[in-house]
PAGUVO-956936 format. One record per residue (C-alpha): x, y, z; residue in one letter. Coordinates in steps of 0.05 Angstrom, whole numbers, padded with zeros to 5 digits, always signed. Last residue first. Example, Ala and Ser with C-alpha at 12.3 -4.5 7.8 and 13.67 -1.06 7.14 Angstrom:
% PAGUVO-956936
+00273-00021+00143S/+00246-00090+00156A/
//
This chain:
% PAGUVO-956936
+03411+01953+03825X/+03391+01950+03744X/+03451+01899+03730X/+03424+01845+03777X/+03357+01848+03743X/+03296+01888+03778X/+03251+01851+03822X/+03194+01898+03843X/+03188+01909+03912X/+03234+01967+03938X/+03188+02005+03897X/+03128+01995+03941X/+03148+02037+04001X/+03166+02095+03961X/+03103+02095+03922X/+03099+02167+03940X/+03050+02195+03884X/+03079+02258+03843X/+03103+02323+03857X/+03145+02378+03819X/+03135+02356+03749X/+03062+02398+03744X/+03027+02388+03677X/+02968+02428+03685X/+02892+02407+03708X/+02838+02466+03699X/+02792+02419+03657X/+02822+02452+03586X/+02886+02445+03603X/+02876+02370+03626X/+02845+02355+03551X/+02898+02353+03503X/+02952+02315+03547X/+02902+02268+03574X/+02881+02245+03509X/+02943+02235+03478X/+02961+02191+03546X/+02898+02155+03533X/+02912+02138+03463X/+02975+02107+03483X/+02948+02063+03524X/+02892+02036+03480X/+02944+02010+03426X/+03008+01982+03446X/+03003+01975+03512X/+02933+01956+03500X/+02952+01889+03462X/+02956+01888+03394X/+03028+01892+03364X/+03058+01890+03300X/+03093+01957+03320X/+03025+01992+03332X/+03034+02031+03270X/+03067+01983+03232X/+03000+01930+03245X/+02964+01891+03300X/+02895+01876+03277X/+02862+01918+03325X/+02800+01877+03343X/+02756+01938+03388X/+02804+01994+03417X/+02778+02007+03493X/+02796+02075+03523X/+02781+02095+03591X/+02807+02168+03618X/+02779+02168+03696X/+02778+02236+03725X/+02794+02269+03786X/+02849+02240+03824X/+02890+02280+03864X/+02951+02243+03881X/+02938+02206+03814X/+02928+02262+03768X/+02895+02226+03731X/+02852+02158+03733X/+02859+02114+03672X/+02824+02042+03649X/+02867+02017+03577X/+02822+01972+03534X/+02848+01920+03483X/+02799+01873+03456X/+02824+01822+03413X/+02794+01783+03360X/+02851+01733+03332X/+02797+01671+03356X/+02734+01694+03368X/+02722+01665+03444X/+02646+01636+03444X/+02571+01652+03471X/+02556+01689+03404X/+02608+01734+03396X/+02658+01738+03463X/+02724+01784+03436X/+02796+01756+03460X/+02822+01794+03523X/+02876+01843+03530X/+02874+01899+03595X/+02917+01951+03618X/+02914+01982+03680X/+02913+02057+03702X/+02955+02110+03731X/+02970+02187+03710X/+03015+02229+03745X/+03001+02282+03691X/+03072+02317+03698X/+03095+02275+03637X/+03043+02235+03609X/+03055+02152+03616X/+03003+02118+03577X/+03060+02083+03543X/+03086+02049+03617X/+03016+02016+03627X/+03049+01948+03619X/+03088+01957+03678X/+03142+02016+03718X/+03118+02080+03721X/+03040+02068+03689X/+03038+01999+03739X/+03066+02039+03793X/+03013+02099+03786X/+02953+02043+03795X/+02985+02013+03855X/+02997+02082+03891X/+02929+02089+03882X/+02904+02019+03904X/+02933+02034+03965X/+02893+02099+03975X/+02834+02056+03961X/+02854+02002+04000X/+02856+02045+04066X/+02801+02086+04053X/+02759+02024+04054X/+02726+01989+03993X/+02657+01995+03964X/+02614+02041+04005X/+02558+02072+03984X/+02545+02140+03939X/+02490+02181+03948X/+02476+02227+03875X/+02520+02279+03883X/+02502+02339+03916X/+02485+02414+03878X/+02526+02468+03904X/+02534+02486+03838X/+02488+02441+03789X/+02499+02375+03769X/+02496+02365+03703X/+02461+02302+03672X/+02508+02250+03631X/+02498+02211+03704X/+02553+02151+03727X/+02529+02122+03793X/+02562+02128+03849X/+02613+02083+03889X/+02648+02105+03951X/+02717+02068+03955X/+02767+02134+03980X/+02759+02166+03901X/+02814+02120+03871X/+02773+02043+03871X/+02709+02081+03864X/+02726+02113+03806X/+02754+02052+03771X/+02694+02006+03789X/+02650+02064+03747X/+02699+02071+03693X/+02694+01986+03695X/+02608+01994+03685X/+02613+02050+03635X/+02675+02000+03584X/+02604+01949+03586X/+02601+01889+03632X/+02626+01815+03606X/+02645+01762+03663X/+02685+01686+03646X/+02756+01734+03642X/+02773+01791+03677X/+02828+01766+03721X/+02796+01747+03775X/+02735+01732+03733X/+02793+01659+03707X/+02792+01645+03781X/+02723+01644+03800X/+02706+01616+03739X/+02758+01558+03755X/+02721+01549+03825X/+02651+01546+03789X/+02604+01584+03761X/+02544+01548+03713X/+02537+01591+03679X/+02590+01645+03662X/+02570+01720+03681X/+02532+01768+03631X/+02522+01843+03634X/+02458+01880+03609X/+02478+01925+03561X/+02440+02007+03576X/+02427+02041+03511X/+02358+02076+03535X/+02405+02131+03555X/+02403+02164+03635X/+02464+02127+03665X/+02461+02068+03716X/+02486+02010+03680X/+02448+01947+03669X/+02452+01901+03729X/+02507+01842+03756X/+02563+01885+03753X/+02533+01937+03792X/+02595+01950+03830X/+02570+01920+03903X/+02548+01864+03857X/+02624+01854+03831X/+02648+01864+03900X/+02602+01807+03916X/+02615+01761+03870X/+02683+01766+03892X/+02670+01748+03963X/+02619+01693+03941X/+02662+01664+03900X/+02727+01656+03938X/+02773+01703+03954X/+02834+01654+03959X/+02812+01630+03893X/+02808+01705+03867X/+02884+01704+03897X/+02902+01652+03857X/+02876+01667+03798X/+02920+01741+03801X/+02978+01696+03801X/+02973+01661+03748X/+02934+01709+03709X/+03003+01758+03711X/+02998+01826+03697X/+03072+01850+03698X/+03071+01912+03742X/+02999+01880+03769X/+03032+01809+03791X/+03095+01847+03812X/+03063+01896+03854X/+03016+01834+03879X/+03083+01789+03901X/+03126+01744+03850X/+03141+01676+03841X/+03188+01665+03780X/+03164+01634+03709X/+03172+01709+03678X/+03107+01688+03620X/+03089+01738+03575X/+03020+01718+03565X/+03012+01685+03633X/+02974+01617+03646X/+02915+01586+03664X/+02901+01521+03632X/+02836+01483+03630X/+02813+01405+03651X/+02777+01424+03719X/+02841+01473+03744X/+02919+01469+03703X/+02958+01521+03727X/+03017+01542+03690X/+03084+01541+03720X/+03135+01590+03753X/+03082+01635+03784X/+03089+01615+03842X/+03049+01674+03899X/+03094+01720+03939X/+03085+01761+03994X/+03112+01828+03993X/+03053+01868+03990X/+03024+01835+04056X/+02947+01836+04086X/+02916+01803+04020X/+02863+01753+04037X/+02839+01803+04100X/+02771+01817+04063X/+02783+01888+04049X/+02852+01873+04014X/+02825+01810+03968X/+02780+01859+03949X/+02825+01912+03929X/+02867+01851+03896X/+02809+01832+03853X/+02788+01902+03830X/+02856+01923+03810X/+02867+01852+03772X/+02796+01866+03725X/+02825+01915+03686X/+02869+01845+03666X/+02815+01826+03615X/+02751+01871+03587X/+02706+01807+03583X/+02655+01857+03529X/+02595+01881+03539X/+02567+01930+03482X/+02511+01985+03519X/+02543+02039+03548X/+02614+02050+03517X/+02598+02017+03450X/+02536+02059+03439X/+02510+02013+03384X/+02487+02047+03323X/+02554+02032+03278X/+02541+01959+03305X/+02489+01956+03246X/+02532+01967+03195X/+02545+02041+03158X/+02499+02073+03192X/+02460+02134+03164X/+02440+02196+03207X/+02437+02268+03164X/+02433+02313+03224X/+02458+02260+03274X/+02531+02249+03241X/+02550+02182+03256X/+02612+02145+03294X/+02643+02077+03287X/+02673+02090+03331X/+02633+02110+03405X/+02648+02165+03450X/+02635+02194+03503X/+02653+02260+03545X/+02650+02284+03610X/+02611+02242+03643X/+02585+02268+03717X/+02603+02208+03772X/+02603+02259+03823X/+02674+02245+03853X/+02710+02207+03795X/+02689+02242+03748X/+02684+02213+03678X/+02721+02209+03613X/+02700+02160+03564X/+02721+02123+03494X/+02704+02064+03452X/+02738+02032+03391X/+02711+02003+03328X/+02734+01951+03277X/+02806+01966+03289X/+02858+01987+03229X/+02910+02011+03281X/+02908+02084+03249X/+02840+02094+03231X/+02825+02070+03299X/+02880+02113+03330X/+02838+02173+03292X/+02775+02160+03313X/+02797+02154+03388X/+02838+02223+03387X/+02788+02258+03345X/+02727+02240+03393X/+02770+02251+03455X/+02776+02325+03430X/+02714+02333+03411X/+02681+02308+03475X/+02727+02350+03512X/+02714+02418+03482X/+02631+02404+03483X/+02647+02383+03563X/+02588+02332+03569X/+02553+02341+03644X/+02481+02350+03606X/+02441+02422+03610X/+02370+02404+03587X/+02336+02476+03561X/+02281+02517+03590X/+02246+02543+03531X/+02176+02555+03568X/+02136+02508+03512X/+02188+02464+03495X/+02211+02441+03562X/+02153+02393+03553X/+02172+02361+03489X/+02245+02359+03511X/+02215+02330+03577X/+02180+02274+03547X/+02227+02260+03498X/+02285+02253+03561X/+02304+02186+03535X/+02302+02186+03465X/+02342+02259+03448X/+02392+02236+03499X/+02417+02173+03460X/+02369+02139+03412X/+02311+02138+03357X/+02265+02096+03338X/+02227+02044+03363X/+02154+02098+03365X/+02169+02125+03293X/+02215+02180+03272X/+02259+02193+03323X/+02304+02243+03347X/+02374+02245+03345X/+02423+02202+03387X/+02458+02259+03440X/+02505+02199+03464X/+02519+02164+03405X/+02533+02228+03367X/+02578+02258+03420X/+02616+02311+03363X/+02588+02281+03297X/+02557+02353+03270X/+02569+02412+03336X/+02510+02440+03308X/+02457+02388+03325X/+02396+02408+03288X/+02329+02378+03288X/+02288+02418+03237X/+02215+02449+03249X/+02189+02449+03170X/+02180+02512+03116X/+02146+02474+03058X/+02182+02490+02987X/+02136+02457+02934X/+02167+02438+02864X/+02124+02410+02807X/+02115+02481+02785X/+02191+02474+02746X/+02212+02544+02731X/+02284+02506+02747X/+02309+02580+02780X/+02265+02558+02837X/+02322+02497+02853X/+02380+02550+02848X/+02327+02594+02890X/+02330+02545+02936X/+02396+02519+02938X/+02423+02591+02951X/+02369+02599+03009X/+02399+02536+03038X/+02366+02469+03029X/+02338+02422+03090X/+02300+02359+03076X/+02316+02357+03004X/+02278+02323+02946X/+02211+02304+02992X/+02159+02265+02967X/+02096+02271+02936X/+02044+02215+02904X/+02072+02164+02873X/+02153+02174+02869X/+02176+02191+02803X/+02215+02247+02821X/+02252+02220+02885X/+02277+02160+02843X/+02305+02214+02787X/+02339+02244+02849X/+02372+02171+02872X/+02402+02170+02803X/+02423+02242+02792X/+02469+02227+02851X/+02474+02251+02919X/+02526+02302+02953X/+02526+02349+02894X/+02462+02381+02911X/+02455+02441+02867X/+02491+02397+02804X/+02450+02334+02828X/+02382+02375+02830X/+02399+02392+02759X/+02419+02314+02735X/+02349+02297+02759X/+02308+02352+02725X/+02341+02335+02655X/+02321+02257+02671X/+02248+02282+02691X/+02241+02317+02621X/+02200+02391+02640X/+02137+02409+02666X/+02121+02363+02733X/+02053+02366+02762X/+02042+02305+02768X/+02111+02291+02798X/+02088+02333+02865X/+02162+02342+02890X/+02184+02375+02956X/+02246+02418+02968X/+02253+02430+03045X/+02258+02499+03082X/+02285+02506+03146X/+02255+02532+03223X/+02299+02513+03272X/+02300+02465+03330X/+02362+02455+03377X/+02423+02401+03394X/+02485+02410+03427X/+02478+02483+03441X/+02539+02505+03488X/+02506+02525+03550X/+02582+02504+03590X/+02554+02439+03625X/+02526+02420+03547X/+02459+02447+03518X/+02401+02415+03495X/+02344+02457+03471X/+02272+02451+03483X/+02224+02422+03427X/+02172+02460+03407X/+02161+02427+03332X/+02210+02379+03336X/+02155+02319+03324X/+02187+02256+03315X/+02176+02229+03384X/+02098+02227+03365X/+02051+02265+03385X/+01994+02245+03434X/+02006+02294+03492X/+01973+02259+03550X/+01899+02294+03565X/+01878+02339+03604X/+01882+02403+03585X/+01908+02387+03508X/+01824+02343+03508X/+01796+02392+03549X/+01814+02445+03482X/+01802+02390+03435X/+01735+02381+03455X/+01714+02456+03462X/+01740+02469+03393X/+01698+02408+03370X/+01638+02442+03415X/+01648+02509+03383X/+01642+02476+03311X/+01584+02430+03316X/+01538+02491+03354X/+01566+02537+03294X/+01540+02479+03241X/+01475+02480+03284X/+01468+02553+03283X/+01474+02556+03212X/+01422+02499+03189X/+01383+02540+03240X/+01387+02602+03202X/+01384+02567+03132X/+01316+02536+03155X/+01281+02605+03183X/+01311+02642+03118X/+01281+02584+03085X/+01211+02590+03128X/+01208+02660+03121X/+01219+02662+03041X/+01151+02610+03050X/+01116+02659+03084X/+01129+02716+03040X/+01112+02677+02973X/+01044+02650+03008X/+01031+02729+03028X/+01049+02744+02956X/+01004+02699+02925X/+00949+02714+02971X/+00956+02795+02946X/+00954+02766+02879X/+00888+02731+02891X/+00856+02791+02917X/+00879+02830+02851X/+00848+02777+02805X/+00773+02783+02847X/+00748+02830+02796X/+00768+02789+02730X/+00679+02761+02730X/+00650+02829+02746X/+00694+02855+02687X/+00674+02804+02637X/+00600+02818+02657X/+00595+02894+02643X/+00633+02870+02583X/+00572+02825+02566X/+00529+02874+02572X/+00556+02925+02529X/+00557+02869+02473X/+00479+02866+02473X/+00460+02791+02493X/+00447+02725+02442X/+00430+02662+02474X/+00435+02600+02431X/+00479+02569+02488X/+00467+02592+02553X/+00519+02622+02607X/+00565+02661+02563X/+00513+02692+02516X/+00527+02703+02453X/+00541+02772+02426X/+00494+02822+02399X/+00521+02885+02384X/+00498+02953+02416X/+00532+03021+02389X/+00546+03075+02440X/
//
């Protein structure tokens, strides 16, 4: 092998043979395989220590996670429910006495618009929706569509709206499946059911009070069974809405309720409002008329006077007679009769013919604190006892005095709602026991709530012969139904607003018990300002306009409660007839 010279490495101007200095180049790269062994150790170490890191970064996120789940799990044992009363999701049926469904939750589909993602002309897109949904307007669509963020088109849509909607090719459109309220039976007891809200004041009837237990009930799908007859609710909902249509009133207000347990039957309030798509058209539309309005609900009032006028020994003879030939004039105001007979007359007469002469007198006789306290013994002084959050609070004339006295005799000077004098009726026919009035069913073999004590056996069996008389032979004469036996008083007063009389604002309200040798229900109907027009004759008193209604009612609805026309018996008011003046030529 050839030797070159080279220079040396380690000195300068050293030369050494080339052989040499490779023997030296490869002592020098000798250690390179050592040092790539270290590099892979240090390589292998640090891949541990990420794996290491990204393990524990793991096991801390999974720590984080299981105690959340943990959290909210103690937190749904033991903690208050937290959602609102307009979640549906899981809420329990309502039924009526019969398990007809009054209100449920189902699973719908609702349109809903993202307008940023929107394809075609949001005019063209408008006028479509209003062709599929022909109850709204292109207008208040093309609102919808430019909304800011999302918002929903349609809250419920049918599968032929849907794919009329899909058909669009429009990817703006989302179709969320929701929990829906719905109340099949549409307007039938709207004010009482209410519908459920969506914000902590909203909401009303049923649906409001018993949230609670609606959410509750959810999860084992026990529904709430109410008293409400679903056939007799409608049918007292058609009859009232339709004599208010007909008579041109502002409103009316309607209820059937039993006498013995106090159970409502059916209620009703006009203005009414469908609950699955609720909009009022004034803000008295909302008001539950029959449980939370007060009105001064006029001669209903007599009936509770004389009954206790009768208990307290004031009224021990029904053919005494009180003057009724003139006015009276008490503390600078005049108390006189509408239809004035100017003759003296005895309490058949006063409550045939309904006179506030003579009906003062005998609240005088009372005296306030007797009559106060039939009106206390009646809850007239506290908000009605019924399961709604619409509950009025009554109101009495401050300061009272002797002529208040008088003028409450005869249903003037005190407001309560039309529930508070179905109440007083029930316990003036059902042997004096008062109970309140409960929209929940009560059960076979299931007791009433405990009544107390109101009037004697005595008066209230008088009082029913009274009642019939005044539907045979008085004012009530138009809520006569043959074979019925129904009896009842009418009642005309000018509408309170604002601490004062509204002058040419009448209320007219007819109070019904049938059959009246049996009674079992009360049938009150209260007609709210009635003009007075052809169909009521020109008239607008409750002869005219609330009494008839009732007997309508009656007729349609005693079938259907088990009670038939039956002209074979009726109540002996033998003893009473012999009272009543009748002309010379009617002997």
């Amino acid at each position: 092998m050839a030797t070159f010279l080279v220079p040396s490495p380690g000195q300068q101007g050293h030369w050494v043979p080339q052989a040499v200095s490779h023997s030296i180049a490869q002592g020098v790269s000798q250690p390179q395989p050592m040092r790539r062994a270290e590099s892979r150790q240090r390589f292998a170490l640090l891949a541990d220590r990420r794996i290491g890191i990204i393990l524990a970064v793991l096991v801390g996120i999974t720590i984080i996670l299981l105690l959340r789940i943990g959290q909210v799990f103690v937190t749904g044992l033991f903690e208050t429910p937290a959602a609102s009363m307009g979640s549906v999701m899981n809420r329990a049926d309502i039924v009526d006495r019969n398990g007809v469904p009054l209100a449920r939750t189902i699973p719908v589909h609702s349109i809903r618009v993202v307008p940023s993602r929107l394809m075609h002309d949001r005019h063209w897109l408008a006028q479509q929706l209003a062709r599929i949904f022909p109850d709204s307007d292109a207008a208040s669509f093309y609102r919808r569509l430019n909304c800011r963020n999302a918002c929903v088109v349609r809250h419920r849509a049918t599968p032929a709206q849907l794919n009329a909607v899909n058909e669009l090719a429009d990817i703006g459109f989302e179709y969320p499946e929701v929990a829906e309220r719905l109340y099949p039976q549409g307007r039938v007891g709207a004010h009482l059911l209410g519908f459920v809200a969506r914000g902590p004041d909203d909401g009303m009837g049923v649906e409001r009070q018993f949230d609670a237990q609606l959410r509750h009930n959810g999860t084992n799908g026990a529904p709430i069974a109410l008293s409400i007859d679903t056939r007799v609710q409608a049918a007292l909902d058609l009859e009232l809405s339709n004599a208010v249509t007909a008579l041109e009133a502002k409103g009316g207000s309607g209820l059937i309720l039993d006498v013995d347990s106090g159970e409502v039957l059916a209620m009703s309030s006009v203005p009414n409002f469908d609950p699955n798509d609720v909009r009022f058209a004034s803000p008295e539309a909302q008001w539950n008329s029959v449980s939370y309005t007060t009105f001064e609900l006029g001669s209903t009032f007599k009936p509770i006077t004389v009954a206790a006028a009768m208990d307290a020994g004031v009224v021990t003879d029904m053919s005494r007679r009180y003057d009724a030939t003139h006015a009276l004039h008490i503390a600078g105001q005049t108390i006189d009769d509408a239809h004035a007979i100017r003759r003296w007359m005895n309490v058949p007469e006063m409550l045939v013919h309904s006179s506030n002469i003579v009906a003062a007198q005998i609240a005088d006789a009372l005296g306030q604190s007797r009559l106060q306290a039939t009106f206390r013994a009646l809850d007239f002084d506290r908000r009605p006892s019924i399961e709604l959050p619409e509950r009025g609070m009554p109101r009495w004339a401050r300061p009272w005095g002797r002529t208040t006295t008088m003028t409450a005799g005869f249903g003037h000077s005190v407001q309560v709602t039309p529930l508070h004098l179905a109440s007083a009726y029930a316990t003036l026919v059902n042997g004096g026991i008062y109970r309140p009035a409960t929209i929940r069913r009560i059960e076979p073999g299931e007791a009433p709530a405990t009544g107390r004590r109101v009037f004697t056996e005595a008066t209230s069996a008088r009082m029913r012969q009274l009642l019939r008389m005044i539907v045979k032979s008085g004012t009530g004469k138009s809520a006569d139904a043959p074979g019925y036996r129904i009896g009842g008083k009418t009642g005309t007063a000018e509408r309170v607003i604002g601490g004062g009389y509204v002058g040419n604002s009448i209320v007219a309200t007819f109070a019904a018990v049938f059959p009246m040798d049996r009674p079992r229900y009360v049938v009150l109907v209260m007609i709210d300002r009635p003009p007075g027009n052809a169909y009521s004759l020109g008239q607008r008193t409750a002869a005219y306009t609330a009494a008839p209604v009732v007997r309508r009612v009656v007729q349609r609805v005693g079938p259907t409660l088990g009670i038939y026309p039956d002209l074979t018996h009726d109540v002996d008011i033998s003893d009473l007839e012999p009272l009543l003046w009748k002309p010379r030529s009617e002997r």
